[in-house]
C-alpha positions in Angstrom: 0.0 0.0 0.0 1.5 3.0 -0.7 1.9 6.4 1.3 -1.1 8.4 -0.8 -3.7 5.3 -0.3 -2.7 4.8 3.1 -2.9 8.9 3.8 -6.4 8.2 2.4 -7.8 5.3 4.2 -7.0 7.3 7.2 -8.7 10.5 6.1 -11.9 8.6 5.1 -11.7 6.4 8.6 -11.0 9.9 10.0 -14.6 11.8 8.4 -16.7 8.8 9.5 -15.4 8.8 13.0 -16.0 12.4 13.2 -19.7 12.2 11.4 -20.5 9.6 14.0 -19.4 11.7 16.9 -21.4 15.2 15.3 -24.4 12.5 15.0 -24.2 11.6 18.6 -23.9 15.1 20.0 -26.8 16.1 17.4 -29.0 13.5 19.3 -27.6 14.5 22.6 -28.1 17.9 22.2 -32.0 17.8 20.8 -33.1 15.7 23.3 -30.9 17.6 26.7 -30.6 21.0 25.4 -27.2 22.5 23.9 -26.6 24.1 27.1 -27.3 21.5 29.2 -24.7 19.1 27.7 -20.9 19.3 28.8 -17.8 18.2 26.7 -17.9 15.0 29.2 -21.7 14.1 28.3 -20.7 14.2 24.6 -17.3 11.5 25.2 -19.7 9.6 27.4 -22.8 9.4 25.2 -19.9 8.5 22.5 -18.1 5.8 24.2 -14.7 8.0 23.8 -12.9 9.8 25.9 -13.3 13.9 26.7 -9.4 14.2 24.7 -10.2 11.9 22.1 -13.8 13.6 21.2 -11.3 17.1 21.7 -9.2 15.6 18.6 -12.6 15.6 16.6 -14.5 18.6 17.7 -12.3 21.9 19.2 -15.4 22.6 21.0 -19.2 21.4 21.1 -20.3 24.2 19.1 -17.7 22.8 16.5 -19.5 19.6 16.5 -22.6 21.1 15.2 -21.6 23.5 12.8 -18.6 20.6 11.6 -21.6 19.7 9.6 -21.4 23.4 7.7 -17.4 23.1 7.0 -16.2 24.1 3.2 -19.6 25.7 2.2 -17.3 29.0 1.2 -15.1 27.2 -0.6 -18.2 25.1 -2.3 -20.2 28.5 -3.1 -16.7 29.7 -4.8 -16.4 27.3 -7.0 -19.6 26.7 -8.1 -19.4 30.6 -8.7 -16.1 30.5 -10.8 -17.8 27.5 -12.3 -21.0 29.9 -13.5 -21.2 30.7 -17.2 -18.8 33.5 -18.5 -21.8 36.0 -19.7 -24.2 35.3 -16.4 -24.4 38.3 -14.6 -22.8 38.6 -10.8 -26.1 38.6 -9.1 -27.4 35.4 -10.8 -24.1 33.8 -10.8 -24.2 34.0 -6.8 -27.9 32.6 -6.7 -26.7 29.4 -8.6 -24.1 29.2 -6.9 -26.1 29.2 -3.5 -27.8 25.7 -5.1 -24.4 24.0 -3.5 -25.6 25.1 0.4 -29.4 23.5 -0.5 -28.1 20.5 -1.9 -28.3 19.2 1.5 -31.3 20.3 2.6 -33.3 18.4 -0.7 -31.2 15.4 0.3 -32.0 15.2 4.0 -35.0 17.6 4.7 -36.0 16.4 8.2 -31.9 16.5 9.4 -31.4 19.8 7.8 -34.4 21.5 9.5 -33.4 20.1 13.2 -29.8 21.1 12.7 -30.8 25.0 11.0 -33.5 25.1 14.5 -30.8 23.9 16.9 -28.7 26.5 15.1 -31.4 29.2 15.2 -32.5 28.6 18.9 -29.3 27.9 20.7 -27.9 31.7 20.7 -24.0 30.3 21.4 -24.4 28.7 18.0 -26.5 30.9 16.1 -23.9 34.2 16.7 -20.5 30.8 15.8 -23.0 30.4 12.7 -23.5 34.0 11.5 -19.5 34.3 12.1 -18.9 31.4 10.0 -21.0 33.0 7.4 -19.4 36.2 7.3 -16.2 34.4 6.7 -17.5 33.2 3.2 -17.5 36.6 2.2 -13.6 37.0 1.1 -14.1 33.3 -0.5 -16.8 34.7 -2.7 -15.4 38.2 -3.5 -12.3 36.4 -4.8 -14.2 34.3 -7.3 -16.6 37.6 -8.4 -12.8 39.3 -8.6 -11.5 36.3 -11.1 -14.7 36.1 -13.2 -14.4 39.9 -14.3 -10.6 39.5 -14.6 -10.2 42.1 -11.3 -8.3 39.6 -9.5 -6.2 41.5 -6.4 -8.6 44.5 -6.8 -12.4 43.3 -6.2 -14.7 46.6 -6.8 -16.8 47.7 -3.6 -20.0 46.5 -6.0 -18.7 42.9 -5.8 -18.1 42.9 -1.8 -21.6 44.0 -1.4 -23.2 41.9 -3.5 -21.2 38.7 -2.1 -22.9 39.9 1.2 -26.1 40.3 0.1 -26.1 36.7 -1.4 -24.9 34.9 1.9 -28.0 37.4 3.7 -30.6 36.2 1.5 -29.3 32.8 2.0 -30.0 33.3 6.0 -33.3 35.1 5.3 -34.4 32.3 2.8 -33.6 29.8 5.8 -35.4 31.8 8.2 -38.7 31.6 6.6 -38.0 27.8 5.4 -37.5 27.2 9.0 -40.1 29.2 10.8 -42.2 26.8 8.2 -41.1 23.9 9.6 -39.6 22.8 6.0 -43.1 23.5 4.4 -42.2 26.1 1.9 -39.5 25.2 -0.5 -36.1 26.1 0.0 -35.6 26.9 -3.6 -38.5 29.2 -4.2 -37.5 31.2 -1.0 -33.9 31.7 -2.0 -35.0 32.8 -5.3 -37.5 35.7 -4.2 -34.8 36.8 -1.6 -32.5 37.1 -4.5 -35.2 38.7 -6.7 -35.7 41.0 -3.9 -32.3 42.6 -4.8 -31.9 42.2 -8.6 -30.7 44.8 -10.7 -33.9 46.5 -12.1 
């Protein structure tokens, strides 16, 4: 076996270990209460120890919003990936189809996680800084589709924020729903909202 498979193997043994332990502290924390549960509870619940769930998870805010890792670098992309002649604003909308993915493949789990987000306000302000952090990831690609690269225009930083609030606001209402209204509808009136006239 060489080094690359065995680097690999380890990697992939590595993301189910850590989905496993974000599953358990997902159950753990719906049915005690985010607040409620210490770092202990989560290694116990697990069957680990506290240091070995600590090699996973940083925190136990980390294990919930592990499950949102590499979205900004997936909306990027899927933005530099957006036809040449699409316009900014609908090039960030498509590109926002990467974050639902989820939620059409897993409704039910994507509603309990974006309501333990939304209610818990320890992982609701983590979330929104996540979020935020998209923003440079985003500007970048808007920069090297118009050829601006190093020198993003002021236009292109507001309208990468504006895409990642409509995103929140689309999840808001699909929340506050309970998952009734569809995800896709929602995202596209928030972005029609702020199209270009």
């Amino acid at each position: 076996m060489t080094g690359a498979a065995r680097t690999n193997t380890r990697d992939i043994a590595r993301a189910a270990v850590r989905a496993e332990l974000a599953q358990v502290a997902f159950e753990l924390f719906r049915r005690e209460g985010f607040d409620k549960v210490t770092l202990d509870d989560l290694a116990t619940a697990a069957g680990v120890s506290r240091s070995t769930f600590l090699r996973y998870f940083g925190t136990k805010e980390d294990a919930v919003l592990g499950a949102f890792e590499g979205h900004d670098r997936r909306v990027a992309d899927a933005l530099r990936a957006r036809p040449a002649d699409e316009d900014e604003w609908s090039a960030l909308r498509g590109a926002m189809d990467t974050v639902i993915e989820r939620y059409h493949e897993d409704p039910e789990g994507s509603l309990a996680t974006t309501r333990l987000v939304r209610e818990t306000p320890a992982l609701c302000a983590r979330h929104l800084e996540k979020q935020h952090s998209w923003r440079p990831a985003l500007v970048e690609a808007l920069a090297e589709r118009s050829g601006s690269e190093g020198h993003p225009a002021l236009g292109q930083t507001v309208r990468a924020a504006a895409a990642i609030d409509c995103l929140q606001v689309a999840l808001d209402h699909w929340t506050a729903s309970d998952g009734r209204l569809d995800l896709v509808t929602l995202l596209d009136e928030a972005f029609a909202a702020l199209a270009p006239r």
